[in-house]
C-alpha positions in Angstrom: -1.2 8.5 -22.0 -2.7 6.9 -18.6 -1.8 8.6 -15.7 0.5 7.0 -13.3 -0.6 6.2 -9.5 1.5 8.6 -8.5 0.8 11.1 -11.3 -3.3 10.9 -10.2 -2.3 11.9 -6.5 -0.4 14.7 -8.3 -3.5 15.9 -10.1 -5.7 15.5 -7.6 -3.6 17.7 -5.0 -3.2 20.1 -8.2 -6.9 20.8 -7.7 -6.6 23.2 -5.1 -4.4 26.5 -5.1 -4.4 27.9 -1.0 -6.4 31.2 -1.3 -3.9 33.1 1.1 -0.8 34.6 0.1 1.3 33.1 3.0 0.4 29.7 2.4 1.0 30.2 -1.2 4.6 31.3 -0.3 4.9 28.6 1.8 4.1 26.2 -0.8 6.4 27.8 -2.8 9.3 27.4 0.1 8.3 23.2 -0.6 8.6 23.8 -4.2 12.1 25.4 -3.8 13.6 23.4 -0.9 13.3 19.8 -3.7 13.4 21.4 -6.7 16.2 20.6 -8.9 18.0 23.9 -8.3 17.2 26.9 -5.9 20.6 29.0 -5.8 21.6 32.7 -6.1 22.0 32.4 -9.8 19.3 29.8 -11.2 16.0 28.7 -9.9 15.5 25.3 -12.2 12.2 23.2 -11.5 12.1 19.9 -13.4 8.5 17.8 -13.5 6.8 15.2 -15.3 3.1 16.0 -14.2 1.2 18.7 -16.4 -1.2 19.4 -13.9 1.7 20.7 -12.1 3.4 22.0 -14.6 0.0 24.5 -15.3 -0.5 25.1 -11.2 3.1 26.3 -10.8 3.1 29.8 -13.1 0.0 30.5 -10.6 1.5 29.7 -7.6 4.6 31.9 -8.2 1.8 34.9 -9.5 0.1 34.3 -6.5 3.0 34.1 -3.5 5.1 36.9 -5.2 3.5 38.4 -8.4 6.9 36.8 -10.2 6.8 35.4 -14.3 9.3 32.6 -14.3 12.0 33.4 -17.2 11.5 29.9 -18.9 8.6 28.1 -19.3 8.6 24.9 -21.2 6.0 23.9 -24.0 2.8 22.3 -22.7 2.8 20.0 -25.7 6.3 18.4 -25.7 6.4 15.5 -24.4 8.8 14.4 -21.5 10.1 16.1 -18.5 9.0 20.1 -18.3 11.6 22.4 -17.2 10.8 26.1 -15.3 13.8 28.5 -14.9 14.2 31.7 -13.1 17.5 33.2 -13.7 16.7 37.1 -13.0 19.2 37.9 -10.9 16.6 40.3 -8.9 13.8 37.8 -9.0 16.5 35.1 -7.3 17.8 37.9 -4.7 14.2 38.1 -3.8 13.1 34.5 -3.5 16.5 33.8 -1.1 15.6 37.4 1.1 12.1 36.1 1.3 12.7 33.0 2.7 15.8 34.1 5.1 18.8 33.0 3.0 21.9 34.6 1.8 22.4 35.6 -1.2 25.8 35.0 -1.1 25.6 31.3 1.0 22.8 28.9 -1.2 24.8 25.7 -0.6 23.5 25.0 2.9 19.8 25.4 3.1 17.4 24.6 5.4 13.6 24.4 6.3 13.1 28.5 7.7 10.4 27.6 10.2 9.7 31.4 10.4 8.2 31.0 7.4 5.6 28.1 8.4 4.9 30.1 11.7 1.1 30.3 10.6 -0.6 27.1 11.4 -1.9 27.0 7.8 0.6 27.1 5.9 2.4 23.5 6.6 0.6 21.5 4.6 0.7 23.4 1.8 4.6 23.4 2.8 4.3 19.5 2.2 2.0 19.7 -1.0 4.8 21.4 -2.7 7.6 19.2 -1.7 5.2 16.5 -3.0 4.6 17.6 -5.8 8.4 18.4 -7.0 10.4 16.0 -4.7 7.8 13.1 -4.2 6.2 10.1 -5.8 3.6 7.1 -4.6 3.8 3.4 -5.7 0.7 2.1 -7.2 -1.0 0.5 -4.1 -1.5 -2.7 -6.5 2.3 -3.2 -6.8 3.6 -2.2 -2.9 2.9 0.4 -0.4 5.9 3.2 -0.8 5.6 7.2 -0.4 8.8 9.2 -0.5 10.1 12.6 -1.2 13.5 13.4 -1.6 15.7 16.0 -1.5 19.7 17.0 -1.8 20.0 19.3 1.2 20.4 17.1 4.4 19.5 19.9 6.6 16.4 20.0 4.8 15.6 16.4 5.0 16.6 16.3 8.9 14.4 19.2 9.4 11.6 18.4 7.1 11.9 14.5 9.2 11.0 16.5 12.7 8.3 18.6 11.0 6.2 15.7 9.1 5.9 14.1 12.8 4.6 17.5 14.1 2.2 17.7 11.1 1.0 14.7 10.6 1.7 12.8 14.2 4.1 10.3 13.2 7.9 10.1 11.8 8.6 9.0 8.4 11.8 6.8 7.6 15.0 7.7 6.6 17.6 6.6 4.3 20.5 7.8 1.8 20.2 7.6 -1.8 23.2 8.5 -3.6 23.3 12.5 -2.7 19.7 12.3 -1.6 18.1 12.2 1.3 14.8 10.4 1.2 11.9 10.5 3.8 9.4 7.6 3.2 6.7 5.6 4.3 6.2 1.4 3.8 2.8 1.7 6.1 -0.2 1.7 3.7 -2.6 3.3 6.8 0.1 6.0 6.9 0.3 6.7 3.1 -3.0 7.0 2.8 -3.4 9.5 5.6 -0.3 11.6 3.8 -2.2 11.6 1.0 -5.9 12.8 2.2 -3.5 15.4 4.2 -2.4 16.8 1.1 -5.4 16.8 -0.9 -5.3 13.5 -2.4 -8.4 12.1 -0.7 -9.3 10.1 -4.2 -5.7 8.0 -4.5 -5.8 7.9 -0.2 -9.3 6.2 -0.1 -7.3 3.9 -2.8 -4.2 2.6 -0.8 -7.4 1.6 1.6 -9.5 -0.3 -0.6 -6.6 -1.6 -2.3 -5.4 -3.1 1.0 -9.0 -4.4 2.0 -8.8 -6.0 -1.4 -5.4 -7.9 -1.2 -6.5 -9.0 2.9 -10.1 -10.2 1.0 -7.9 -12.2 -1.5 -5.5 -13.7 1.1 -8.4 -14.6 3.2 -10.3 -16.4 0.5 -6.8 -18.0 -0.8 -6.4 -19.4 2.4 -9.5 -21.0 2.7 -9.6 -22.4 -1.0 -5.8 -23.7 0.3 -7.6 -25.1 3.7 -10.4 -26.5 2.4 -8.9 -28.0 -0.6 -6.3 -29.9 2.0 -9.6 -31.0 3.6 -11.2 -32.2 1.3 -7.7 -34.1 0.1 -7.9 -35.7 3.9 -11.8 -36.7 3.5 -11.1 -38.4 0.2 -7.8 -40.6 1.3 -9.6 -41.5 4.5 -12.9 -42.9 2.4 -10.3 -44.5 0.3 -9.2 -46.3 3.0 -12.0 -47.1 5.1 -13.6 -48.7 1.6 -10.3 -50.6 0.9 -10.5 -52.3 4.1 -13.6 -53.2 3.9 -12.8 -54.9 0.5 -10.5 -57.3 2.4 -12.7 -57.8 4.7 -15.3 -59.0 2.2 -12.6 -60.7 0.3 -11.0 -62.8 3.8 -15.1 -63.3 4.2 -14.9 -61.6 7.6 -17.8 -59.3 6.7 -20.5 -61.1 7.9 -18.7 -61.6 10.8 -18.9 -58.0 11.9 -20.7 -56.7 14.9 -24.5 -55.1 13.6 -22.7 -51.8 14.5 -19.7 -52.2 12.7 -21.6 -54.3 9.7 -23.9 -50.9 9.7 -21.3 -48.3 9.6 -19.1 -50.5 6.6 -22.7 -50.8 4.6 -23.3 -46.7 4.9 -19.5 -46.0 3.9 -19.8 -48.6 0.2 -23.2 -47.2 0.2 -22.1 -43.2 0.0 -18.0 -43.2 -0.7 -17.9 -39.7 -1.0 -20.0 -38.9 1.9 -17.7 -37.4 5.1 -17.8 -39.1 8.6 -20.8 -36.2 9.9 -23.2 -37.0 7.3 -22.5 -41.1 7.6 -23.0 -40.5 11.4 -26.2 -38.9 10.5 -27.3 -42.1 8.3 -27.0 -44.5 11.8 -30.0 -45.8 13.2 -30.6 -44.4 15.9 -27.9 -41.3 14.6 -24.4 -41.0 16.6 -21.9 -38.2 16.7 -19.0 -37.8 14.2 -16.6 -39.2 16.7 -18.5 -42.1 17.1 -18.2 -43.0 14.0 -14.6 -42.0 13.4 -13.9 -44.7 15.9 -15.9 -47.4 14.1 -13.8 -46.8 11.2 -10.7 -46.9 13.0 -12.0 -50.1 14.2 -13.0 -52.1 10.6 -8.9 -50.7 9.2 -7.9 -52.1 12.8 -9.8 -55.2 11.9 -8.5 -55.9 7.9 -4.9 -54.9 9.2 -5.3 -57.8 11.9 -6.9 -60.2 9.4 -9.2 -61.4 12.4 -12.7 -59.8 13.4 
């Protein structure tokens, strides 16, 4: 099956494991912090994306040397589901990151453990990765990750603007709080901060793209309504010469006039620029707008 938008930018960032152990444990900490579950008695991480799904039994080997209890088959289809429910494995994960074994209900973003300036993106891959999702640049511009711990979305709001130099939005979502971004320039710079250069050069293009199409939809729209103006204004300028053949007026005209009515029967499709261009000697385009003006004056009157 095709891979979603937001299942590519997955992939992509899936590409790349950190090489340290702290920033592996920090990615970890994202993992944890929007996984499904993350208490003293059951880690439980829920995801749709295979790559994921194969990157997160080396992540855990790599941060803590820890086997996840659970794994789920490769080839089922549907959501995958990881489980840790060693209670010595869960009294680790909680000491490592600074919680309490005893108090899981209230967690929160331990900046101790982002301390090293490397680790905070990989922080934000793994949130990503569990928490987040991208809307396919062709249908809207939308970036979120969500979490159920308040103090973690709060916290995780102050340190996105500190990583990547401006704040996402906030809003509630049943229990969840979500962080999110409606700026295409901004998702796309999220994105190629977390590894997902690819889909990030794609918000761009895909925005270059719809701004091409509006331009050229706007000029279609203009010069359609132009060429609508040209047409009723010819059909004018002909009809009133009509009556003015018809009252026997024509001959009547002044040579400049009599010239101007000649070149409009003679080219009815032609627009006022390139009749002005067919006077002898030529005039300008206002010129000639005016001599128009002047033979509908004229068949209006009835007298030349």
């Amino acid at each position: 099956m095709e891979l979603s938008f937001s299942g590519r930018a997955k992939a992509e960032i899936c590409q790349q494991l950190p090489q340290k152990r702290c920033c592996c444990q920090a990615m970890a900490f994202g993992v944890l912090l929007f996984a499904n579950t993350f208490t003293d008695s059951l880690v439980r991480i829920v995801t749709e994306s295979r790559e994921f799904a194969l990157l997160l039994p080396r992540l855990f080997r790599r941060a803590f040397k820890m086997e996840f209890d659970e794994f789920p088959s490769m080839a089922a289809p549907g959501k995958l589901v990881f489980q840790i429910t060693d209670p010595d494995k869960l009294d680790f994960l909680l000491d490592a990151y600074g919680f309490d074994p005893d108090n899981t209900l209230a967690l929160h973003v331990n900046l101790s453990v982002l301390e090293e300036e490397c680790c905070r993106v990989p922080f934000l891959m793994g949130a990503f990765l569990v928490g987040g999702s991208v809307t396919d640049p062709g249908k809207g511009y939308h970036l979120e990750i969500a979490t159920g711990h308040q103090a973690v979305g709060r916290e995780m709001y102050a340190l996105m603007e500190e990583i990547l130099g401006f704040y996402p939005k906030l809003a509630a979502r049943g229990a969840n709080t979500i962080l999110y971004f409606k700026q295409s320039d901004q998702i796309s710079e999220v994105l190629s901060r977390l590894g997902a250069v690819v889909c990030g050069m794609g918000i761009i293009e895909a925005r270059l793209e719809k701004e091409l199409n509006n331009k050229v939809n706007r000029r279609v729209n203009c010069d359609g309504a132009n060429i609508s103006k040209v047409v009723e204004a010819a059909q004018a300028q002909l009809t009133a010469i009509r009556i003015l053949r018809e009252r026997g007026q024509f001959d009547q005209l002044p040579g400049k006039l009599k010239e101007a009515a000649l070149a409009r029967e003679t080219e009815p499709e032609a627009s006022l620029t390139e009749l002005a261009a067919m006077m002898d000697p030529p005039i300008t385009k206002p010129a000639m707008n005016n001599r128009m003006k002047k033979l509908i004056q004229l068949a209006g009157e009835g007298k030349v």
